[in-house]
N, C-alpha and C positions, 0 to 999 in steps of 0.2 A: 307691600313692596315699597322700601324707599328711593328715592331719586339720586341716584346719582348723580356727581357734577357735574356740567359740560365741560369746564376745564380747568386747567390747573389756578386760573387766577379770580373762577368764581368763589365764594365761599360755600361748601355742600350744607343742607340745612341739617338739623340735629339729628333728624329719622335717619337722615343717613349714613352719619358716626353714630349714632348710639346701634344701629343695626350691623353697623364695621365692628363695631366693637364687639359686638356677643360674638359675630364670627370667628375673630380671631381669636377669644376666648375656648369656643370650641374646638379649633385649630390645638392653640397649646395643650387642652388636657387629651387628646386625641380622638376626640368624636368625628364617626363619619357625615360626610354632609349629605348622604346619599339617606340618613336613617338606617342604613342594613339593607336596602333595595335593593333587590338583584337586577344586572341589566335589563335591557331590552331593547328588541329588534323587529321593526315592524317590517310588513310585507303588501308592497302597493299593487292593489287589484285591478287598477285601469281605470275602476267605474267610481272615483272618490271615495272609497275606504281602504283600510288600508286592516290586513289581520296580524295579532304576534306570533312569530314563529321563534321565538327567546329560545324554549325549553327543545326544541325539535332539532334546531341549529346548533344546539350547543353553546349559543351564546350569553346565557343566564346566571355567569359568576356573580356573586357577593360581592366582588372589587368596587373598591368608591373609586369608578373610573374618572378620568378627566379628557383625555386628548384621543383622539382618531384619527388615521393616517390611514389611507387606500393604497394599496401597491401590490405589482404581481413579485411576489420574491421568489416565488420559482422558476417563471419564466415560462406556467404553461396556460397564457392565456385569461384567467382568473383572476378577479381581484380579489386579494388577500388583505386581513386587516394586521396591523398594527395599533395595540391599546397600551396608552399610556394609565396609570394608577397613582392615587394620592398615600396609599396602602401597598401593601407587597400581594403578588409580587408586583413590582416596580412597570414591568414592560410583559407583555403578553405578545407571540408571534400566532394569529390565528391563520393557521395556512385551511385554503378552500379545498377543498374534495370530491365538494358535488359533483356527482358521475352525468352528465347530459352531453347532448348531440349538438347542442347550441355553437353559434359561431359568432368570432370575434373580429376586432381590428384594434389596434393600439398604434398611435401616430404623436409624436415629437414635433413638436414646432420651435424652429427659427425664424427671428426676424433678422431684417435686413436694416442695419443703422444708415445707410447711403438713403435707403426710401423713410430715413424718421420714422421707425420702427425698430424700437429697444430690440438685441438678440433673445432677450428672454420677452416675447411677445406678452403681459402679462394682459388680457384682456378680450386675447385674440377669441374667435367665437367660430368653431366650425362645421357647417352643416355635410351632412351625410346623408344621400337618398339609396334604397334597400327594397327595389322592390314597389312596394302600394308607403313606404312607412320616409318618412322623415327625420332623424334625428341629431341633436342638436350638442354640442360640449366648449364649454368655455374656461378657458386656461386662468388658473386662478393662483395668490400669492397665501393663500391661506383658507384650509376650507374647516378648521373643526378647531377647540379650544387649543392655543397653545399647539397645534398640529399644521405641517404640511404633508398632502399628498403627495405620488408621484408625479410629476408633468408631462408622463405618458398617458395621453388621452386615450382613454378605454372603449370601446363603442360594443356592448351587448348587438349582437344581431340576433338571437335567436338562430329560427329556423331560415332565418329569409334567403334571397338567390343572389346573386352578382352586383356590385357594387357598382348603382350606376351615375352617383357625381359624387365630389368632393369638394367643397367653397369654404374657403376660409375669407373672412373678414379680421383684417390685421388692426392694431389698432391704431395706426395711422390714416388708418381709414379706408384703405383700399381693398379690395374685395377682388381673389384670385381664386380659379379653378386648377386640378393636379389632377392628373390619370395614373395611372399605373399600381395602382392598391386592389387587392382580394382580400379574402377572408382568410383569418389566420394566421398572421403577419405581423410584424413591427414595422411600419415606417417611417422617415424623419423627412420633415418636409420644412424645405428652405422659400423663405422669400423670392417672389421673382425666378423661380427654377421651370415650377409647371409642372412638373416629373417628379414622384415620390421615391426614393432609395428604400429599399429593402436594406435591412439586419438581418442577418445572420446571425442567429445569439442561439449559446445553447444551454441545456438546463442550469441548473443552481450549482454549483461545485460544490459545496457544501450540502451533505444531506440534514435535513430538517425532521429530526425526530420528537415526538411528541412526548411530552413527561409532566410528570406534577410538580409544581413549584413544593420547593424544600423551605418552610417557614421557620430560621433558626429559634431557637430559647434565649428570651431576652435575657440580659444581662444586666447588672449593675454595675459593672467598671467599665469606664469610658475614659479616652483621654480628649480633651478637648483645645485644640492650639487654637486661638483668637487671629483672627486675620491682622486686627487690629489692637494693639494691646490698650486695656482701659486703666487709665489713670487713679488710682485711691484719693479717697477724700485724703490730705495732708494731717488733720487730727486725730485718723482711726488709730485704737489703742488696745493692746491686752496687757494683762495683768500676769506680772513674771511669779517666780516660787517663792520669790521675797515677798510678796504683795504689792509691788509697787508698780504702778504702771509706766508703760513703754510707747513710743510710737512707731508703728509699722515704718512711718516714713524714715525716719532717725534710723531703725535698722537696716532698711536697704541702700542708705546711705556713700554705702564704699561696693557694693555689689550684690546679687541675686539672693533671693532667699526663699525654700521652700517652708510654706506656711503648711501643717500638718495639723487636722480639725480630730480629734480621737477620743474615747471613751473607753473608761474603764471595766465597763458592762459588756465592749465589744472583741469577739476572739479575734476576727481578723485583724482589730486594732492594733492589737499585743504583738503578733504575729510580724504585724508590718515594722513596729515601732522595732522589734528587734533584727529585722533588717537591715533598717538605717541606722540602728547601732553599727552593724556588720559593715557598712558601707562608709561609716564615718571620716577615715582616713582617704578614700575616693572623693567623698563629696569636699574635704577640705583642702584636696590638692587644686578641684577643678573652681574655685573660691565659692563656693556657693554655700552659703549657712542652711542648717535645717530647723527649724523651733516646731515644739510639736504642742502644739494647745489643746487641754481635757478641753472637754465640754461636760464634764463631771460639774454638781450645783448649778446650772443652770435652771433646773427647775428649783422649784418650792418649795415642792414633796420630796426631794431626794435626799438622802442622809448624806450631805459633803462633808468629805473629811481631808482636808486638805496632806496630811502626813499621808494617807493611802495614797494618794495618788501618787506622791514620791517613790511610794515602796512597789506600787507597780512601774513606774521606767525602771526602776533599778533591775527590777526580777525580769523585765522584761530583755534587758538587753543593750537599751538605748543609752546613746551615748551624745548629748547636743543640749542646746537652749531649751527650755522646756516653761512651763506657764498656763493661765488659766482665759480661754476664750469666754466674753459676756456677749449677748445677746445685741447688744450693738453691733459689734463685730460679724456674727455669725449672718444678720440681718442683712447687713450694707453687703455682703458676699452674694447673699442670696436673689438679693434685687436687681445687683448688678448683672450677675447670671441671666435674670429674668429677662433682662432687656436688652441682651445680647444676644441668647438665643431662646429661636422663638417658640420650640419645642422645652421644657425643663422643670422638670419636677421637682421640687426639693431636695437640696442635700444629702444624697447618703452619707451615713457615717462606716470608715473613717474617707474622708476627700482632703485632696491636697491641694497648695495652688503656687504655683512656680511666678514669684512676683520680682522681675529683672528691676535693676536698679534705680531709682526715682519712683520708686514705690508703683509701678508699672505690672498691672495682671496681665500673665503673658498664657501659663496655660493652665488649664482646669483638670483633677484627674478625680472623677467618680470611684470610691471603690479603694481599693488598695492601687498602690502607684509602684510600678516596675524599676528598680533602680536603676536598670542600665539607660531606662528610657528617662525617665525625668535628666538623666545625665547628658544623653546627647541631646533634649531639648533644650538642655540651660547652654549648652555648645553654641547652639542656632540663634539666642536671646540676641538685641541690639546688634542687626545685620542688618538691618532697614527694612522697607515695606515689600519689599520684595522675595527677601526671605520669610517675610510671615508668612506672606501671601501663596505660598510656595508651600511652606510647613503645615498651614492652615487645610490645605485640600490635600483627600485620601487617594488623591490622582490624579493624573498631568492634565495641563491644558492651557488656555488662556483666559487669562481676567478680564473682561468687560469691565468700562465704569468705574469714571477717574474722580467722581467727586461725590459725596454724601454717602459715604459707603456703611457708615454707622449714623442715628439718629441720635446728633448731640443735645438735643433735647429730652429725651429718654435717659440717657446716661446723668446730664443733669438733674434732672427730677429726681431722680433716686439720692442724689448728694443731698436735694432741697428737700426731701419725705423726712429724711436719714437726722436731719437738725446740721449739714454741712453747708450753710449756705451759699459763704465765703468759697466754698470749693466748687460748686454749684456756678456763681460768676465767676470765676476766672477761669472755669473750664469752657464756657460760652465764650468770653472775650479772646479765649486763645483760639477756638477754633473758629471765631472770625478772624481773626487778623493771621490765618494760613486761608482762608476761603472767602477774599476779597473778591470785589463785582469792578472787570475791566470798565475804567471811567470808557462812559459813552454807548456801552450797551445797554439793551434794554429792559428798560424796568418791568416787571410782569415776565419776564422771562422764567422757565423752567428754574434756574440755579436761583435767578435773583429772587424769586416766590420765596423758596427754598430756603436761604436764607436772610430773609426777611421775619420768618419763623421765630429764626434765630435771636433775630434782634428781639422780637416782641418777646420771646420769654426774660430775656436778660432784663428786659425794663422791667417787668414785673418783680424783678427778684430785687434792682433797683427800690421799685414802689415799698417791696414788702419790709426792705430796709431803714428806709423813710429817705433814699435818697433821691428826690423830686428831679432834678435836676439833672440826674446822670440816668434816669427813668424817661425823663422828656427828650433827651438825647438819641435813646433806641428805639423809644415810639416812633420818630420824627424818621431816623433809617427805615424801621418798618412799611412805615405811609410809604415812603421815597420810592423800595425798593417792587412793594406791590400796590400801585396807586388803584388799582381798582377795587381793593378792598375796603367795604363800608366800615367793616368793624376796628379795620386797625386806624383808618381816619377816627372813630370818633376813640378811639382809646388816645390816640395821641393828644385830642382835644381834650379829654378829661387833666392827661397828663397834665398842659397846660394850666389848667385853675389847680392841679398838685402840686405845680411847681411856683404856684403864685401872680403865673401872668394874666392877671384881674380882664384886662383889655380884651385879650387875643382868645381868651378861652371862648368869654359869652360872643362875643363875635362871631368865631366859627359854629359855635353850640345856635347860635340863632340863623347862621346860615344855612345850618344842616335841618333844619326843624320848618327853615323857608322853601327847603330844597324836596321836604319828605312830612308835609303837612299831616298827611294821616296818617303817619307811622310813629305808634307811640316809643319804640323804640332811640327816634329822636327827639322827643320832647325828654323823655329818660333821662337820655345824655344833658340834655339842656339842666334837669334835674339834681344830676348828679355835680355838674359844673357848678353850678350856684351853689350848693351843698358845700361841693368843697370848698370854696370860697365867705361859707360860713354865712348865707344868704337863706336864714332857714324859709323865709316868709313866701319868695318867688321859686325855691326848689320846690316846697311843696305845694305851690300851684301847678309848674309844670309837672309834679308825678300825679297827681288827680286828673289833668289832661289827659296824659297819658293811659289812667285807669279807664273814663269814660269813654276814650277809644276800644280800649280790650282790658275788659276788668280780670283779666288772667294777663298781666305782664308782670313776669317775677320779682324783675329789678325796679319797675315801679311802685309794688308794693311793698317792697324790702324796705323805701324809700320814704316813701309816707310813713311805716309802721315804724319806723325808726324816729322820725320828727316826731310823731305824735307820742312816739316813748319815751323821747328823750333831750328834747329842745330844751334850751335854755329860757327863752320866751315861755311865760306862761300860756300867755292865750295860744300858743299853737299846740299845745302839749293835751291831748284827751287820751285819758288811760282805757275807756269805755271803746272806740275806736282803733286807737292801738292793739286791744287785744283783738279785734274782732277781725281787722286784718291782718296780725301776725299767725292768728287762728287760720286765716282762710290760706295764708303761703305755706303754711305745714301741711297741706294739703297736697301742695304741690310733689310730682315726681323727688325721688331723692331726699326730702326735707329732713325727713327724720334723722338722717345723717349726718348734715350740715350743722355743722356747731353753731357758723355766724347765725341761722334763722333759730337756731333753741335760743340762744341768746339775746335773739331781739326778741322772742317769746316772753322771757324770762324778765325782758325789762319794762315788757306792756303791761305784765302781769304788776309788777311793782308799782308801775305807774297808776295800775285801778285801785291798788290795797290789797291784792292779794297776794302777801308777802311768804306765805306757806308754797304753794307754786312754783314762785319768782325763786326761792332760795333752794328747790328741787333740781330746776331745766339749768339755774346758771351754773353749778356744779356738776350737771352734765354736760355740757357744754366746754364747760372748761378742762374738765378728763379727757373729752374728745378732741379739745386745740392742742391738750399736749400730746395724747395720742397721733397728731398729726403734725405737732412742731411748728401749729401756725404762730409764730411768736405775736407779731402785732395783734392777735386774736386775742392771746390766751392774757395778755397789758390792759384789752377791754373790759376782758370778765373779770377781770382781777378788781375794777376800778368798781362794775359793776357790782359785785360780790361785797364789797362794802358802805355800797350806799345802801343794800341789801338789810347788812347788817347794823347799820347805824338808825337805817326805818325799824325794823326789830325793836331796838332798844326804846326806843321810842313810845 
């Protein structure tokens, strides 16, 4: 079981994102969290056990339940459940039936605000004597996940005889007794009154018949309107009938444009494509272009023949822009998807995507897409957040929640995976300077945490670019905006010796290491300061500190095994060493995936003489930096990869 945070401005430890992590992972492909467990419903004996009555009750569904709500909705006495479900159906009404002689009371509490006591008394605690019995009920704002009950306080009497007190304890503090309550009854009881009022209330108006939930047959066409519409990388490009390529952005330049993903292998494709043949002169009055991109040679194995594909729009019908989607393209769609919503499987084919002008994803259609509909969607485009927002839900209501509505860092990342990096910063700088922090509130706050996020990823994309300076810039916000955070203090310190400031780095790096003596974490930092500052002799003192503290610190060792692989000083370079700890960090969670530690694998191994090895991991390694577009990575290996082969020749 991981820990969760106490609050927004601690930092949660790894157990408890990497175990975030798998959840929402099973979230998106739609795994239940219950395993397939059917409810249950235990039954308390008086004597500290308690027996299931799941299967007896009838309350033993399969549903991966979540929320529970107590209420009589009939009105006769009984409390009734209401189940909420993370699965269908959605909502379950379980009305009660059980036939027994037992008697009730049900009682409403008002406070009185003149005695400082909220109208809605939330705390209030009321006792009830029955007889030989006692019992007790406390008004509460929330008693089950995600669920409120009703605030008619229920009182099981059983068999018992006349009710003979009633005390409530308000949470003001004062403690009042009420007469006039029996069994059977609703009462509302007012502050300061003394005298219970009878209800009068009669059955449900609505009768309550019981039936099987109807679980439809999924589907694969979906339309999807974005609340928020997302921004295209500015370089994404397909490839027209001429061969030449295009930019998405350049096309949506003067107005909307549906983007059509198609296949020559698919019948609905054909089908659809001569539709929007059919529709051409509709879609051209309402200015909206159509371009419809194969996805035909995409693979490897596929016999592409570019003339066929011609001769299927022709025979099919279609009448518009037309062109050939690469794997770039299809990708940055798919990611973007991915991180917009949090349920989403892969692309079917054919899908379309209504992209309003500024190169602006506005809305998604799974499946074949409806002409009339994409029509009146493209109607609705560039009406402001209010009409998305509106367009976006399958029905009425009100929006909660004016700020962070999408994770601009998720949407960046995908531009940063994607090789858009440039799109990547300036989709972060724009969405700070619209989600500025009022001078003078406070730092650590929910928003400023929040984005502070922000800033920290923007410097990084700074650092990855090499620019130090405009990196140390967003650190320095980050620090500002969430001061209690260790890790963005010592990130901005590192920035520091990145950006060159000799003085100020090891300064802070030796204050934080005076601050946090046994934490090798900041002797690290101290480690990696000197490092950068091209201090190989006292970095690699402080990462061996750091080791003898906890000889498993990852970036300790990365850090050492790196000097020792690759220092310009001889005497601090041991190939024998280097390998033995870049050996021990591939050990670690993760490794074998990370290019940077093949790579320093790769260069330990050069450094001992064993250049058969070294010339294996840095060519894997370097597949993997471009598979992930770490540019600064893949500038390493490349350097690596020829000292590689200049020892070869050798």
């Amino acid at each position: 079981m991981s820990k969760s945070p106490l609050s927004l401005t601690i930092n949660p430890d790894t157990s408890y994102l990497d175990s975030f992590s798998r959840l929402a992972q099973r979230i998106r492909l739609g795994n239940s969290f219950s395993g397939n467990e059917r409810n249950c419903a235990f039954y308390n004996l008086s004597d500290g056990n308690f027996t299931e009555l799941s299967y007896s009750l009838g309350l033993d569904f399969l549903d991966d339940g979540r929320g529970l709500a107590v209420t009589d909705i009939d009105n006769d006495g009984d409390p009734d459940y209401c189940v909420t479900n993370r699965t269908a159906p959605r909502l379950r009404l379980l009305r009660n039936d059980l036939k027994t002689n037992n008697r009730w009371l049900t009682i409403r509490l008002y406070g009185d605000p003149e005695k400082k006591c909220p109208t809605d008394p939330l705390g209030a605690r009321v006792r009830i004597k029955v007889g030989t019995r006692t019992i007790f009920r406390t008004l509460y704002a929330g008693d089950s996940f995600l669920s409120q009950s009703s605030k008619w306080l229920h009182f099981g009497l059983g068999d018992s005889g006349d009710i003979s007190s009633v005390e409530v304890r308000w949470p003001s503090g004062q403690t009042e007794s009420f007469t006039g309550m029996f069994p059977g009854q609703k009462f509302i009881v007012r502050q300061g009154k003394g005298v219970a009022v009878l209800v009068k209330e009669t059955s449900s108006k609505s009768a309550l018949v019981p039936a099987l939930p109807e679980i439809p047959e999924p589907v694969e066409a979906s339309r999807i309107r974005l609340s928020q519409p997302l921004k295209l990388p500015a370089e994404l490009k397909f490839k027209g009938m001429d061969g030449k390529m295009s930019s998405i952005d350049e096309l949506t330049s003067d107005g909307p444009v549906l983007i059509n993903l198609w296949a020559s292998w698919c019948a609905p494709c054909i089908a659809e494509l001569g539709e929007f043949g059919a529709a051409e002169e509709r879609f051209r009055d309402s200015g909206m272009k159509v371009l419809a991109l194969s996805l035909d040679g995409l693979s490897k194995d596929e016999d592409f023949r570019p003339e066929r594909i011609r001769s299927v729009l022709k025979e099919s019908g279609y009448v518009g822009m037309a062109g050939f989607a690469d794997a770039d393209l299809v990708r940055v769609l798919n990611a973007l998807i991915l991180e917009t919503i949090y349920r989403h499987r892969d692309l079917p084919v054919p899908a379309s995507f209504l992209i309003d002008k500024g190169s602006w994803l506005t809305v998604i259609y799974k499946g074949p897409a409806d002409v009339d509909l994409v029509l009146r969607d493209q109607s609705k485009v560039g009406l402001g957040p209010q009409v998305a927002l509106r367009e976006s839900s399958p029905f009425g209501g009100i929006w909660i929640g004016k700020e962070f509505k999408k994770d601009p860092i998720s949407v960046a990342s995908v531009y940063r995976r994607s090789g858009y990096i440039n799109d990547a910063g300036d989709y972060l700088k724009g969405f700070i300077s619209s989600h500025k922090i009022i001078p003078g509130s406070d730092p650590g706050s929910r928003k400023s945490s929040q984005l502070s996020e922000v800033h920290f990823f923007l410097g990084e994309i700074f650092s990855e670019q090499k620019q130090f300076r405009d990196a140390l810039t967003e650190f320095k916000a980050a620090s500002h905006l969430n001061p209690s955070s260790k890790n963005m203090l010592m990130r901005k310190i590192y920035a520091l010796a990145q950006a060159g400031n000799k003085n100020a780095s090891i300064k802070e790096a030796l204050g934080i290491v005076e601050k946090f003596p046994n934490d090798p974490n900041a002797l690290t930092l101290l480690g990696d300061v000197y490092y950068a500052l091209d201090q190989m002799d006292v970095a690699a003192e402080a990462f061996s500190k750091a080791l003898e503290i906890n000889s498993k610190t990852i970036p300790a060792l990365r850090g050492l095994a790196l000097i020792r692989s690759t220092a310009d000083e001889k005497e601090l370079r041991n190939g024998a060493e280097g390998v033995r700890l870049a050996e021990f960090l591939m050990k670690s969670p993760g490794a074998t995936q990370n290019p940077d530690l093949i790579r320093i694998l790769a260069a330990a191994y050069l450094e001992s003489g064993d250049y058969d090895k070294s010339i294996i991991l840095a060519e894997k390694a370097f597949a993997m930096a471009h598979e992930e577009r770490l540019l600064t990575l893949i500038d390493e290996i490349q350097s690596l990869l020829i000292a590689i082969k200049e020892k070869q020749k050798e």
